[in-house]
C-alpha positions in Angstrom: 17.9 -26.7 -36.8 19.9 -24.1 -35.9 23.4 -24.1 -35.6 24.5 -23.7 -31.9 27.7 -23.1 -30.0 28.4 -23.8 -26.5 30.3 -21.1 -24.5 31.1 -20.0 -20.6 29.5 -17.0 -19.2 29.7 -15.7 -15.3 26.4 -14.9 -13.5 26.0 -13.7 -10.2 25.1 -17.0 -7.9 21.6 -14.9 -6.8 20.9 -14.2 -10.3 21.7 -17.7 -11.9 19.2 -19.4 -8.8 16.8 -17.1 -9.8 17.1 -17.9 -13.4 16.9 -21.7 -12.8 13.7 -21.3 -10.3 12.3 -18.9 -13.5 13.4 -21.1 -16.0 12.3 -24.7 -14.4 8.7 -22.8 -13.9 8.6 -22.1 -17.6 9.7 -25.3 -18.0 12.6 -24.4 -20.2 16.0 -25.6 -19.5 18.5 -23.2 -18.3 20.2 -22.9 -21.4 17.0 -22.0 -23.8 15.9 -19.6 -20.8 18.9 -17.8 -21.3 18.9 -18.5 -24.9 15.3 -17.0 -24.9 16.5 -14.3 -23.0 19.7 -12.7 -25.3 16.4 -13.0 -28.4 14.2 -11.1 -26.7 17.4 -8.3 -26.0 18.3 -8.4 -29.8 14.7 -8.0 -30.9 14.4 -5.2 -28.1 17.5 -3.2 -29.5 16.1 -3.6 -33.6 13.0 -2.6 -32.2 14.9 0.8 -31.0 16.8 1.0 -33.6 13.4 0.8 -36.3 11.8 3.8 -33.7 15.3 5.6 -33.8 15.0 5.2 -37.7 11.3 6.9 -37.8 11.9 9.8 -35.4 14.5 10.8 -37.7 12.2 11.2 -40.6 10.9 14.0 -38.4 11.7 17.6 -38.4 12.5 18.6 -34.9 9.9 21.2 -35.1 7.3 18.1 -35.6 8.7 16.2 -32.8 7.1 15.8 -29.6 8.4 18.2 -26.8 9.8 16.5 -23.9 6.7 17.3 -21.8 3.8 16.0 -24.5 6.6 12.6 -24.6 6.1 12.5 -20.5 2.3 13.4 -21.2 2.1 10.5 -24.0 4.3 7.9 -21.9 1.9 8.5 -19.2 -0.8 8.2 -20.9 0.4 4.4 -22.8 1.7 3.3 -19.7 -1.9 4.3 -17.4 -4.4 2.7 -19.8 -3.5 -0.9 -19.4 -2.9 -0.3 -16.0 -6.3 1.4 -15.4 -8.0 -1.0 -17.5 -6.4 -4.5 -15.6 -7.6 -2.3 -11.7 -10.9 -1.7 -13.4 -11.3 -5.4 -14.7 -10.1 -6.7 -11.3 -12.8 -4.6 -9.6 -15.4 -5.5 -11.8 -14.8 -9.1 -11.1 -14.7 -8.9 -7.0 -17.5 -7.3 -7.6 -19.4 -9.6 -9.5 -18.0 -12.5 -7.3 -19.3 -10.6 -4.1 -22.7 -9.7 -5.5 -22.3 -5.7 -4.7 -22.1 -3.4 -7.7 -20.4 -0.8 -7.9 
């Protein structure tokens, strides 16, 4: 098990009821919600850290210019996006009988 230590934080009272609705839902105590929470921040920032690490094995001539980054960020973000609508409309679709 891993050793734990018990400390005192201060939350906002809107954002400590919203954590305890989110947190009973998920059925996680408060504690391992928020516990769950500062993880998933760590991971996030080594993540950033590892990309930060990559991008500067690259010249800045074979970096991407700040319009192909827009371009390529649009382009992640859209597909799963386009993707979910067009699975969505595929299965009203199939519900309602009409093709489309």
């Amino acid at each position: 098990m891993t050793a734990t230590e018990k400390i005192s934080v201060t939350i906002g009272r809107d954002e400590l009821a919203h954590a305890k609705r989110l947190a009973s839902h998920l059925g996680l105590s408060l504690s391992g919600f928020i516990s769950d929470a500062v993880r998933e921040r760590i991971r996030e920032q080594a993540r950033r850290e590892a990309a930060d690490e990559v991008r500067a094995t690259f010249s800045s001539e074979d970096r991407a210019t700040p319009a192909e980054a827009r371009a390529l960020l649009e382009l992640w973000g859209a597909a799963p996006a386009a993707a979910e609508r067009k699975s969505k409309t595929k299965s009203r679709s199939q519900r309602s009988g009409k093709a489309r």
